[in-house]
C-alpha positions in Angstrom: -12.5 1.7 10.8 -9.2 0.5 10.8 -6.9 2.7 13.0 -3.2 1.7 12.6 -2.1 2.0 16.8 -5.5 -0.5 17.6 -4.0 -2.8 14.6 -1.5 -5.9 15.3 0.0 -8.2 13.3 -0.5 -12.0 14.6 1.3 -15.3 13.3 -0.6 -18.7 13.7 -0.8 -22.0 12.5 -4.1 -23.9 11.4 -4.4 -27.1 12.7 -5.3 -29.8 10.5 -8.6 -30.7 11.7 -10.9 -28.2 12.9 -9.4 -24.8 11.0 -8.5 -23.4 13.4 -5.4 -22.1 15.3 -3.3 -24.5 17.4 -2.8 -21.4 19.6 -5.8 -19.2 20.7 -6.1 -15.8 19.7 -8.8 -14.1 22.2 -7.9 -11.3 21.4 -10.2 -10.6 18.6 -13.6 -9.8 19.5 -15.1 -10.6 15.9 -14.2 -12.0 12.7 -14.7 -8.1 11.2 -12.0 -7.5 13.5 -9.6 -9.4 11.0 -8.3 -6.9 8.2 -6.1 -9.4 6.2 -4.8 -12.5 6.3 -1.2 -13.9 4.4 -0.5 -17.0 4.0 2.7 -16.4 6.0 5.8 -16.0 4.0 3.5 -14.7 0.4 1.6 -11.9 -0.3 -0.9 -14.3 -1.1 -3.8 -13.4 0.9 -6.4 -15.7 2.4 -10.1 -14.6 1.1 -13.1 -15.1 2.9 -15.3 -18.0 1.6 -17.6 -16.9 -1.7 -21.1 -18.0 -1.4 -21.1 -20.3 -4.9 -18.7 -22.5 -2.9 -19.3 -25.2 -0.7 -16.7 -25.5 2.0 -17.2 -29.0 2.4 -15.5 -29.6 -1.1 -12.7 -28.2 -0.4 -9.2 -30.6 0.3 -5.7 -30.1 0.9 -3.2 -29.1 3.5 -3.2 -25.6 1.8 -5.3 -22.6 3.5 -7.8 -21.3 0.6 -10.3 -19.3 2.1 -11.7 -17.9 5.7 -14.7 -17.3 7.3 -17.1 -16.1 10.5 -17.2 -18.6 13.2 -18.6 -18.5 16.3 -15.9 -19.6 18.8 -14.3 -17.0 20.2 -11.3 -19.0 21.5 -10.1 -18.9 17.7 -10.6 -15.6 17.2 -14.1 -16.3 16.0 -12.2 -17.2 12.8 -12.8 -20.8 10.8 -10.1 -21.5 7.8 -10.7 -23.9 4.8 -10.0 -26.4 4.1 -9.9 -27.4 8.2 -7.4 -30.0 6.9 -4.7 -27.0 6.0 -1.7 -26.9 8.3 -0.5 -23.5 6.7 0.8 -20.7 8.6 -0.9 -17.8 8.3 0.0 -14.0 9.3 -3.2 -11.9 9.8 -3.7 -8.4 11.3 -6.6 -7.7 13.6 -8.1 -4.8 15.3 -7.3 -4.9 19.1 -9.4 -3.7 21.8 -8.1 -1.5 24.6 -9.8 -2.9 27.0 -11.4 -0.9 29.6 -10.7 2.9 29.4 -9.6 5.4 31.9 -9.2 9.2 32.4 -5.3 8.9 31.1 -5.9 7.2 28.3 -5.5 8.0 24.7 -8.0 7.8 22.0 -7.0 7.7 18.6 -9.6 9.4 16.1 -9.2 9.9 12.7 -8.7 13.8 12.6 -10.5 14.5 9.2 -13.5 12.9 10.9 -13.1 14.7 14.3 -12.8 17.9 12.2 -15.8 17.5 9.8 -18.2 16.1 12.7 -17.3 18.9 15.0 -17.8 21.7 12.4 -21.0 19.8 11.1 -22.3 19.5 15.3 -21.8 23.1 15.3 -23.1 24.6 12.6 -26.4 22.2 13.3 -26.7 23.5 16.8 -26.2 27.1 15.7 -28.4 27.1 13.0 -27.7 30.2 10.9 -25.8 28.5 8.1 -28.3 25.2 7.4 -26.2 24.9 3.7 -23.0 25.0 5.7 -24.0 22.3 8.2 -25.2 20.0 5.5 -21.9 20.7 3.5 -19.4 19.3 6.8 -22.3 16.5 7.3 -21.6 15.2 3.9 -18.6 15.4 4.6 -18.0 13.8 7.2 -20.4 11.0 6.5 -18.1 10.6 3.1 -14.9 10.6 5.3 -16.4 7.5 7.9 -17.7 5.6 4.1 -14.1 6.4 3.3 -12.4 4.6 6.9 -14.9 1.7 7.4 -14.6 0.4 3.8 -13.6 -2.6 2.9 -13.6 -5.3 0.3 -16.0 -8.0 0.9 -13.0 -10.9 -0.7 -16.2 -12.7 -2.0 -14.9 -12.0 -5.4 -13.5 -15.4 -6.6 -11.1 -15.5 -9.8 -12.2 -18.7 -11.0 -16.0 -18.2 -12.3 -16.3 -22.3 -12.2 -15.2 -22.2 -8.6 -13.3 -25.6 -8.8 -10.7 -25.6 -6.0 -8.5 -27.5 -8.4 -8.1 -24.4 -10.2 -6.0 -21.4 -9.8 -8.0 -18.9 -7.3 -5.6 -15.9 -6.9 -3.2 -14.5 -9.6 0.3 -13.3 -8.6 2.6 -11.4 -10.1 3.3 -12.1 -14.0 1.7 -15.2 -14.9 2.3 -17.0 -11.6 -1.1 -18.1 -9.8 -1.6 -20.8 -6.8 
């Protein structure tokens, strides 16, 4: 779920030989924390790594795709090729950190709304229509918050890097 005041935008650049940052980002708990990532001054953003294509293949100082990796020093994040040297602006779910009593807790309100009536109306148990009305619809509004594209999707069905993998504007492409 992708609440906009536990969102920040971060700027880093890749470093040529692992693909990763040359600065950590520990802030980032897990590579679904990541929402998007630009190649930093385009709107071109950087896709996570389709299956049909083998990583190892890829060449270039150019970022092309993302995906998970397990070191969390990085922000559990590992760009190919690991030979780019791009910068790249990506925004990422933050984490609060420990809670106390004064803190705030941002909730979607649709959701708080629908789950509370639904809780209600369960517990009650006059109105069993009613109660599976606001479940649906609550259930519908989470599906709604927590989806998200999987970016596996690539352009180019013969998944040569060589070729154009994201399409821009009117008939520009990189």
């Amino acid at each position: 779920m992708w609440v906009k005041e536990y969102l920040e935008w971060f700027t880093r650049t890749l470093d040529g030989t692992n693909g990763h940052f040359t600065v950590q980002l520990t802030t980032i708990r897990e590579f679904d924390d990541i929402r998007v990532v630009f190649v930093d001054g385009t709107e071109r953003q950087v896709l996570e790594l389709p299956d049909e294509i083998n990583p190892n293949n890829l060449v270039g100082t150019s970022v092309l795709y993302r995906e998970a990796d397990t070191d969390d020093n990085y922000g559990r994040v590992v760009f190919w090729p690991k030979t780019a040297t791009t910068i790249v602006d990506l925004q990422a779910r933050i984490h609060p950190g420990e809670l106390t009593a004064d803190d705030s807790v941002y909730v979607d309100k649709l959701a708080l709304k629908f789950g509370t009536i639904w809780q209600v109306l369960e517990v009650d148990g006059d109105n069993p229509n009613a109660a599976a009305m606001y479940q649906s619809l609550f259930e519908a509004r989470i599906k709604q918050l927590t989806k998200k594209g999987s970016g596996k999707i690539p352009l180019n069905g013969r998944s040569d890097p060589a070729w154009p993998t994201q399409w821009f504007g009117e008939g520009t492409y990189d």
